[in-house]
C-alpha positions as CSV (number, residue, x, y, z in Angstrom):
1,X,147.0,-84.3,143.1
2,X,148.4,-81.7,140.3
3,X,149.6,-83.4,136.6
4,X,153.6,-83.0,137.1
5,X,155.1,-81.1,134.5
6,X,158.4,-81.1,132.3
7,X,159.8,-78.7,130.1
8,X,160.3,-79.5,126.2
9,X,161.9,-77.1,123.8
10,X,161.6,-77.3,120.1
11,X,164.1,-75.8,117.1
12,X,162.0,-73.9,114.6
13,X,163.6,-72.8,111.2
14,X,162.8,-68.9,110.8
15,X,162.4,-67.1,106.9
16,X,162.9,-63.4,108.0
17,X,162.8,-61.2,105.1
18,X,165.9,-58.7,105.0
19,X,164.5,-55.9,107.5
20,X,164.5,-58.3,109.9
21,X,167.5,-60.5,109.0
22,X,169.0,-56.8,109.4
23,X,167.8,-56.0,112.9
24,X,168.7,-59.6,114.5
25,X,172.4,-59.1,113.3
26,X,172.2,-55.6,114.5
27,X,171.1,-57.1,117.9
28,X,173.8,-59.7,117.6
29,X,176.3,-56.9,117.0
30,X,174.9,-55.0,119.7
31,X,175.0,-57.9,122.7
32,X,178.6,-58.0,121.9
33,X,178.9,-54.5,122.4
34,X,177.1,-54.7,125.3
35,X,179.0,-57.6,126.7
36,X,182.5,-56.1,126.5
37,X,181.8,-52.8,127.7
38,X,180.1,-54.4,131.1
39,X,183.2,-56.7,131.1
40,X,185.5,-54.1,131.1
41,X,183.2,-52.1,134.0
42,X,183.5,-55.0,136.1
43,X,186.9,-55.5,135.9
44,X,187.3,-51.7,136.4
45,X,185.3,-51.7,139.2
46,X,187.0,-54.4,141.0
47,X,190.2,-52.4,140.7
48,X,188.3,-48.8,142.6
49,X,185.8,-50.4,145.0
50,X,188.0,-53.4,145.6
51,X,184.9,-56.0,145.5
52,X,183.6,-57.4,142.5
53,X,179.7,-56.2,141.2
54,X,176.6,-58.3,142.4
55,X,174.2,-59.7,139.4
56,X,171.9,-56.5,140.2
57,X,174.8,-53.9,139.9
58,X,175.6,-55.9,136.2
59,X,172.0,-55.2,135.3
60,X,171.5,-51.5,136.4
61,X,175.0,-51.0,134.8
62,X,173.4,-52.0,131.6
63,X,170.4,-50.1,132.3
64,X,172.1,-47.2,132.4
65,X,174.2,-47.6,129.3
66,X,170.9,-47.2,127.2
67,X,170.7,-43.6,128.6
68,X,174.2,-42.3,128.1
69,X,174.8,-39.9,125.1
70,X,176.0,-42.1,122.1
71,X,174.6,-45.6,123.0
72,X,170.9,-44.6,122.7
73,X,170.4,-47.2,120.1
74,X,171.0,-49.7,123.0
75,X,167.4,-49.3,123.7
76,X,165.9,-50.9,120.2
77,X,167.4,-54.1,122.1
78,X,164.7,-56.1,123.5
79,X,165.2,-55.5,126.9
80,X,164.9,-59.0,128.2
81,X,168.0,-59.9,126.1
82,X,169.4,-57.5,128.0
83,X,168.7,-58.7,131.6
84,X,170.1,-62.3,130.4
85,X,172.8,-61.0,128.8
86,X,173.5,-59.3,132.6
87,X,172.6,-63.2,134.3
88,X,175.2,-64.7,131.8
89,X,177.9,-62.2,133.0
90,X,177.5,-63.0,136.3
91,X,176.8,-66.7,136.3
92,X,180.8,-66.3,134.0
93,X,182.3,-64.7,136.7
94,X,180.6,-67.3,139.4
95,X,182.0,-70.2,137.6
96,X,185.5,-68.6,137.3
97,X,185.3,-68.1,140.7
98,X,184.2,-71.6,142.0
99,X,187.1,-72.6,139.7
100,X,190.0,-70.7,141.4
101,X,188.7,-71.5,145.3
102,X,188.3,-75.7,144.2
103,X,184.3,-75.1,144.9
104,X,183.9,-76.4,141.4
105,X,184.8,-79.5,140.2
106,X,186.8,-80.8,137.1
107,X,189.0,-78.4,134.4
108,X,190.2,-74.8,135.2
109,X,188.1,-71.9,133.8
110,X,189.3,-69.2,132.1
111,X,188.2,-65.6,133.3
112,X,185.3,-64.2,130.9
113,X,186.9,-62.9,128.1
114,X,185.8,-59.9,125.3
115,X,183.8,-61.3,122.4
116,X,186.2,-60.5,119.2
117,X,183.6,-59.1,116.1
118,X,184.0,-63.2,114.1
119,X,183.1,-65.2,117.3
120,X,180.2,-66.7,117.5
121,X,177.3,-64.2,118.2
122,X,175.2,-64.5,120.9
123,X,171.5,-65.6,121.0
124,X,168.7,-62.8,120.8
125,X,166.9,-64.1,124.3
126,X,162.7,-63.4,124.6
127,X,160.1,-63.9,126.6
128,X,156.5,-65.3,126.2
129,X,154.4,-61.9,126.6
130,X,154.7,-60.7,123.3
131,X,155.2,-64.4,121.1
132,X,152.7,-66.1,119.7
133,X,152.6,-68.9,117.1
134,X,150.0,-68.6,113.9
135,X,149.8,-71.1,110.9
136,X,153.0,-70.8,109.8
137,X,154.4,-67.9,111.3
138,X,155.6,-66.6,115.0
139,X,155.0,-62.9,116.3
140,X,157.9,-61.8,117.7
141,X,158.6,-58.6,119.7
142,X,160.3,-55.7,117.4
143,X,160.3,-57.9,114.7
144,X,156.8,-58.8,113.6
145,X,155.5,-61.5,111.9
146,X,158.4,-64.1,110.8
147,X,157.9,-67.4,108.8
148,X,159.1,-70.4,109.9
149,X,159.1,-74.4,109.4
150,X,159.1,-77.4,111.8
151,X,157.6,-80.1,113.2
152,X,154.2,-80.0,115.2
153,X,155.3,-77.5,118.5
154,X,154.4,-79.1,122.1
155,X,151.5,-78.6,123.3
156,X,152.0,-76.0,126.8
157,X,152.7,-73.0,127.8
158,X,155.7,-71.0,125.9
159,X,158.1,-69.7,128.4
160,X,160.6,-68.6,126.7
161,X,162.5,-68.2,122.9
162,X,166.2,-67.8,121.9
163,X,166.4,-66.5,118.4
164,X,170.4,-67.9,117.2
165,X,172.3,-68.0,113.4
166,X,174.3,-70.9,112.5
167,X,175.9,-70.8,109.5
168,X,173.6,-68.4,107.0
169,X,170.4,-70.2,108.6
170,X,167.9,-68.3,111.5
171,X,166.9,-70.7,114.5
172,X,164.5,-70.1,117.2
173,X,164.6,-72.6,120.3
174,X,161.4,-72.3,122.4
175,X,160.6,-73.9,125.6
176,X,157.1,-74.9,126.9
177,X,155.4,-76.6,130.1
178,X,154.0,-79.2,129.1
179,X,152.3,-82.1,130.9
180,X,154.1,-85.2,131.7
181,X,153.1,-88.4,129.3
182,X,151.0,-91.1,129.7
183,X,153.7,-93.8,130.4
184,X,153.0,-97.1,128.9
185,X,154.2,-100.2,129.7
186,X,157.5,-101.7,128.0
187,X,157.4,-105.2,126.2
188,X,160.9,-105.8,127.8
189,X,161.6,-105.6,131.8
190,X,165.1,-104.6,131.5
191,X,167.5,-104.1,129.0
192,X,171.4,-104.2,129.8
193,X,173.7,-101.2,127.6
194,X,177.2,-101.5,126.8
195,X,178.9,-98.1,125.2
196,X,181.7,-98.0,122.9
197,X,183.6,-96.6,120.1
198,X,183.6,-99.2,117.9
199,X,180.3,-100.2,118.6
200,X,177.6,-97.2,120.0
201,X,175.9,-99.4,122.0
202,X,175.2,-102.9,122.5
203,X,172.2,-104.1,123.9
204,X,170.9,-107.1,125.7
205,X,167.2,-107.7,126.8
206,X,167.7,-111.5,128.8
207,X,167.3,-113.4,125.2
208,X,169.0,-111.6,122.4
209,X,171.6,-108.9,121.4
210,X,171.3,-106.5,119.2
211,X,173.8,-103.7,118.3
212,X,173.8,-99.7,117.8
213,X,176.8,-99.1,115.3
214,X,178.5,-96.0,115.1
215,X,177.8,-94.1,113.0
216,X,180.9,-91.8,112.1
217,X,179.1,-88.6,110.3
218,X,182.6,-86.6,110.5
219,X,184.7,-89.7,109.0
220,X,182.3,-89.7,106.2
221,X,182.6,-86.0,105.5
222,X,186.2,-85.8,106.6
223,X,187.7,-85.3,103.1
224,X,185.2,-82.6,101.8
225,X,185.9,-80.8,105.3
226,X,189.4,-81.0,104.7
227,X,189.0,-79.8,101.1
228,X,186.4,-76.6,101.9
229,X,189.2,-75.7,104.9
230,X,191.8,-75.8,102.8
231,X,190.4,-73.7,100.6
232,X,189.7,-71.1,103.5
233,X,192.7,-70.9,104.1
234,X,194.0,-69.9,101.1
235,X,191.5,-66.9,100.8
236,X,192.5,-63.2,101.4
237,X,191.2,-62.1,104.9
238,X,188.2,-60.0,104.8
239,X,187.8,-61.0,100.9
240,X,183.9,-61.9,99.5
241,X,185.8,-65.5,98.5
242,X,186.6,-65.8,102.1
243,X,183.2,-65.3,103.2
244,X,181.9,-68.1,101.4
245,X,184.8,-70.3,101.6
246,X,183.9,-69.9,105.8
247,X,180.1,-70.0,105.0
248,X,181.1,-73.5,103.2
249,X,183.1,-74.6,106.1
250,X,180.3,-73.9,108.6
251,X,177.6,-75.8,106.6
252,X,179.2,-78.3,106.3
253,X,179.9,-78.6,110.0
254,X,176.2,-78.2,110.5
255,X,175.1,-80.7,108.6
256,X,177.7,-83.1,110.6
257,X,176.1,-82.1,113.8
258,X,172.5,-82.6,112.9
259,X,173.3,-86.1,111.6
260,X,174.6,-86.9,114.8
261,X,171.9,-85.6,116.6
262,X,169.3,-87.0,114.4
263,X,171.2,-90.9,115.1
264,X,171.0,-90.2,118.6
265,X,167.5,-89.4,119.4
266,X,166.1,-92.1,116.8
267,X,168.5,-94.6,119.0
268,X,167.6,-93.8,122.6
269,X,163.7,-93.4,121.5
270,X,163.4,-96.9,120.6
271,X,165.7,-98.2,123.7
272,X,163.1,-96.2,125.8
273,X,160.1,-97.3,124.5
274,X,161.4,-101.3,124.1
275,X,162.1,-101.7,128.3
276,X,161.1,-100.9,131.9
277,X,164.6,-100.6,133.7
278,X,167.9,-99.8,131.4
279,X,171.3,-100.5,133.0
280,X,173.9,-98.9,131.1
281,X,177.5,-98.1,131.7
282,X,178.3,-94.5,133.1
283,X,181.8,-93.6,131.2
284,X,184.2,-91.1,131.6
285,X,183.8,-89.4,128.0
286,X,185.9,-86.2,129.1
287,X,189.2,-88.8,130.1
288,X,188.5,-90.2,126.7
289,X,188.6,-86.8,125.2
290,X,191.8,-86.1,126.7
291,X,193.1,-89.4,124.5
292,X,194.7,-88.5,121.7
293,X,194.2,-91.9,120.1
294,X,190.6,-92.0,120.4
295,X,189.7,-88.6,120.9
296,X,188.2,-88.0,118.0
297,X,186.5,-91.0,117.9
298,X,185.0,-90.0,121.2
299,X,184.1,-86.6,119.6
300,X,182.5,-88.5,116.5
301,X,179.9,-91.2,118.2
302,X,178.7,-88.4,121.1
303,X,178.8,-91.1,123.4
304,X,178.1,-87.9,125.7
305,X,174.9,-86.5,124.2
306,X,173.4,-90.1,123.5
307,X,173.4,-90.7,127.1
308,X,172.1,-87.1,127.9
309,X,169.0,-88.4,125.6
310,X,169.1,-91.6,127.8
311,X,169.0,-89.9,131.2
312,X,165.8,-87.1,130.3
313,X,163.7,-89.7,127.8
314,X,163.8,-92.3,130.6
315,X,162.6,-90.0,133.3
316,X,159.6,-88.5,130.7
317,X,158.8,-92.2,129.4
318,X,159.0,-93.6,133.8
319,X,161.5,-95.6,133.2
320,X,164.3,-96.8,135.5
321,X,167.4,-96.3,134.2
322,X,170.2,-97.6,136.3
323,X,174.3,-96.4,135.6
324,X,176.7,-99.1,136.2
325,X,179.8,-97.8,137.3
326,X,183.0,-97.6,134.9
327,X,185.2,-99.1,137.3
328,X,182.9,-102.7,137.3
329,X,184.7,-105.1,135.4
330,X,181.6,-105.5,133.0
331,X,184.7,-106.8,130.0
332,X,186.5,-108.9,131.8
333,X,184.1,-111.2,133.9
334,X,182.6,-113.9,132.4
335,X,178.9,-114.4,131.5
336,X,178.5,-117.6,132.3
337,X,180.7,-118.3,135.5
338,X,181.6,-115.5,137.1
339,X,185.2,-116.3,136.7
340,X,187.4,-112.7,136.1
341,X,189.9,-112.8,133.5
342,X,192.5,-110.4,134.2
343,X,194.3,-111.0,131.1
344,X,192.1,-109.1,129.1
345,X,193.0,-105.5,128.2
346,X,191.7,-102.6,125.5
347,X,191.7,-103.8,122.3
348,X,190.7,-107.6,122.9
349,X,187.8,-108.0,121.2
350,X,187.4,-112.0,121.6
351,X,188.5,-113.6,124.7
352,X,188.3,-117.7,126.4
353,X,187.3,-117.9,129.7
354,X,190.3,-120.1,131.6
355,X,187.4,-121.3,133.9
356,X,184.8,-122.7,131.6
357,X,186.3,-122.4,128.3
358,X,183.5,-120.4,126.9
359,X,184.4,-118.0,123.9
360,X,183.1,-114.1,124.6
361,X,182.9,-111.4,122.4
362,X,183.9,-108.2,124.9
363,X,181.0,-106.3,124.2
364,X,178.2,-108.9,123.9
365,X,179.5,-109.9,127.5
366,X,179.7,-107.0,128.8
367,X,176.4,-106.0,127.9
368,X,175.0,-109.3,129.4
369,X,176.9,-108.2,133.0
370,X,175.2,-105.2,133.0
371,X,171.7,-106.8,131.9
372,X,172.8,-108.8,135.5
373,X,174.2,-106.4,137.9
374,X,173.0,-106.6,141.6
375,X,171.9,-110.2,140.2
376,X,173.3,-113.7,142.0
377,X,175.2,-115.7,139.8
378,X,176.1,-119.9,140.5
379,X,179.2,-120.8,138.6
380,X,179.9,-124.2,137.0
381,X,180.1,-126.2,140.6
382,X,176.4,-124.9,141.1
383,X,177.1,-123.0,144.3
384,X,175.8,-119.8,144.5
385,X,178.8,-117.1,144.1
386,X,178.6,-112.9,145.1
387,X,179.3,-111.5,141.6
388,X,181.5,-108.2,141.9
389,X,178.8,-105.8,141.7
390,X,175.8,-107.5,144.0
391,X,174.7,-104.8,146.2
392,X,175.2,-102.1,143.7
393,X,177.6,-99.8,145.4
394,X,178.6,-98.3,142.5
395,X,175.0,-98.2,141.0
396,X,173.7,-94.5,140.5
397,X,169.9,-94.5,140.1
398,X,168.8,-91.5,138.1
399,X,166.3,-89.2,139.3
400,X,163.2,-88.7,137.3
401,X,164.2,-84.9,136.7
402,X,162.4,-83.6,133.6
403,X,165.5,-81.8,131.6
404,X,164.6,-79.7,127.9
405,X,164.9,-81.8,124.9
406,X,166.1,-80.3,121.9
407,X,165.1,-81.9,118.7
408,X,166.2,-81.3,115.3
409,X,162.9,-80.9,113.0
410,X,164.2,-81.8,109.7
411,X,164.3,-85.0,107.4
412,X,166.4,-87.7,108.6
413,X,169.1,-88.3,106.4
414,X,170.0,-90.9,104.5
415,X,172.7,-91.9,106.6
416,X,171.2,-92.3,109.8
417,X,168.3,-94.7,108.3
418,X,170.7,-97.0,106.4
419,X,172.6,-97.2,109.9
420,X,169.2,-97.7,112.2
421,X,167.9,-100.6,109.4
């Protein structure tokens, strides 16, 4: 019987010198270019031929444009940017048609649009035959060898590089096959998760409770956002001082995001490693986006990528991870009796049951309902009551499908360790 195999990616900090700094920008430039003039043949097309182009008509379209007099230079392009520069068009133009028929589910998409010159750029995309890693340094096609920083890279086989800019820094996100992990065993059967804003998670293993707090990494930087955006906006458009008032602005954002991201994984590593079968509450983190009292709350803790981390650690690490549904009353039902108090609404932190008089802190006891769904319960008389979520109808086991794990391989910031202590 084969080894199953998952997919991990890692983020490598590149050092190109300036010829190469100069020919990833060019290629940046160049997708767009690419991009809006096959945008505008398909939407030209659809108004002659009266059908829209298939995926293979996108990519000979773009093969040709690398013959035509004056767009020659298309060709110093690696060409397998190209071809996925041609699958992203398409795979647009699939989603915006799912949309518009109801195939797909949730918000309305917008039609692709042109990408303006001050958007975000698109990633240079490459393949494994011509990357290898050294000591220190990556061969890349057309470019050479490039220096670069990071943590130790999976051991696998590559299958494939992006090559993105954020802010004034070079990025390359790889992806290898790896083979699956030797799964240990957990020194805690099961674990029960409650998720919140004003407390990331609370967790309950059958004994004790201990608590994930948020960690707010845009509430802390809020005011020296504020500050470096104000001062953007006062700059004259197209000015040098503009330039780095918006090179100030994106730092800083990035910065914000890798302090999030750096919180998360340390949090779900150690809930995956500490127990055998996680229940945690699915939520409805786009309806809390939609909020505008907590939305940026919501936007702040990444209550959404933290249980992204969750879902693919578990399934590495052979874990069961179980997703209580939102609609359970996990808050309201007490701990001890079963007894539902439907008096208790958001923003009631501490509540008394009117059955048993016991005191409950909302999300200690709602973490200790999830630690018991599809569990029998006796209340005070000692008969054995049917809690409200025996039989689990609103359970969601998760499959054990491997997804790619992006990682941030940089220092952990102060932050983050003072909140994980």
């Amino acid at each position: 019987m084969s080894t199953p195999a998952i997919t991990r990616a890692t983020v490598l900090r590149l050092y190109p010198n300036q010829q190469q700094a100069s020919s990833l920008r060019r290629w940046q430039g160049g997708l767009r270019y690419v991009w809006n003039a096959a945008l505008d043949c398909v939407f030209t097309s659809r108004d002659i031929n009266g059908r829209w182009p298939t995926k293979a008509e996108i990519q000979t379209l773009i093969v040709v444009m690398k013959k035509m007099e004056g767009t020659e230079w298309i060709s110093d392009i690696p060409a397998h940017a190209l071809l996925t520069l041609a699958d992203d068009l398409h795979k647009a133009l699939v989603n915006w048609f799912n949309s518009l028929s109801g195939k797909r589910k949730g918000p309305k998409i917008a039609r692709p649009r042109f990408r303006g010159k001050f958007a975000r750029q698109f990633s240079v995309y490459m393949v494994n035959q011509h990357t290898s890693f050294g000591e220190g340094q990556v061969k890349l096609p057309k470019l050479g060898l490039v220096k670069y920083r990071g943590g130790d890279l999976p051991s696998g086989r590559l299958l494939s590089s992006r090559v993105y800019r954020e802010a004034d820094k070079w990025y390359m996100a790889s992806i290898f096959e790896c083979t699956a992990p030797v799964v240990n065993a957990a020194p805690v059967e099961c674990v029960g998760i409650d998720m919140g804003l004003k407390t990331l998670a609370t967790i309950y293993d059958g004994h004790s409770i201990r608590e994930v707090p948020k960690l707010g990494a845009l509430r802390k930087h809020e005011q020296r956002l504020k500050r470096y955006q104000r001062r953007l906006s006062r700059r004259v458009k197209g000015s040098n001082r503009r330039n780095k008032a918006k090179l100030s602005v994106a730092r800083l954002h990035q910065r914000i995001a890798n302090i999030r991201k750096d919180y998360a994984h340390k949090a779900t590593s150690r809930i995956v490693a500490g127990a055998q079968t996680i229940k945690v509450e699915a939520l409805n983190v786009k309806g809390w986006a939609k909020n505008r009292s907590i939305s940026k709350s919501t936007a702040d803790a990444s209550v959404g990528m933290f249980m992204n981390m969750l879902r693919y650690k578990a399934a590495w690490a052979g874990r069961s991870l179980v997703e209580v549904g939102q609609w359970e009353p996990t808050s309201k039902t007490c701990s001890d009796c079963g007894a539902r108090e439907p008096s208790v609404v958001l923003g009631v932190s501490r509540w008394v049951c009117s059955a048993c008089g016991a005191i409950h802190d909302r999300d200690h006891n709602a973490a200790k309902n999830i630690y018991a769904y599809g569990e029998e319960r006796r209340n005070v008389t000692g008969n054995t009551v049917e809690s409200a979520w025996t039989g689990g109808d609103q359970a969601r086991a998760i499959p054990p499908v491997p997804q790619v794990e992006t990682r941030i391989l940089k220092r952990a910031t102060r932050e983050s360790n003072r909140a994980l202590a």
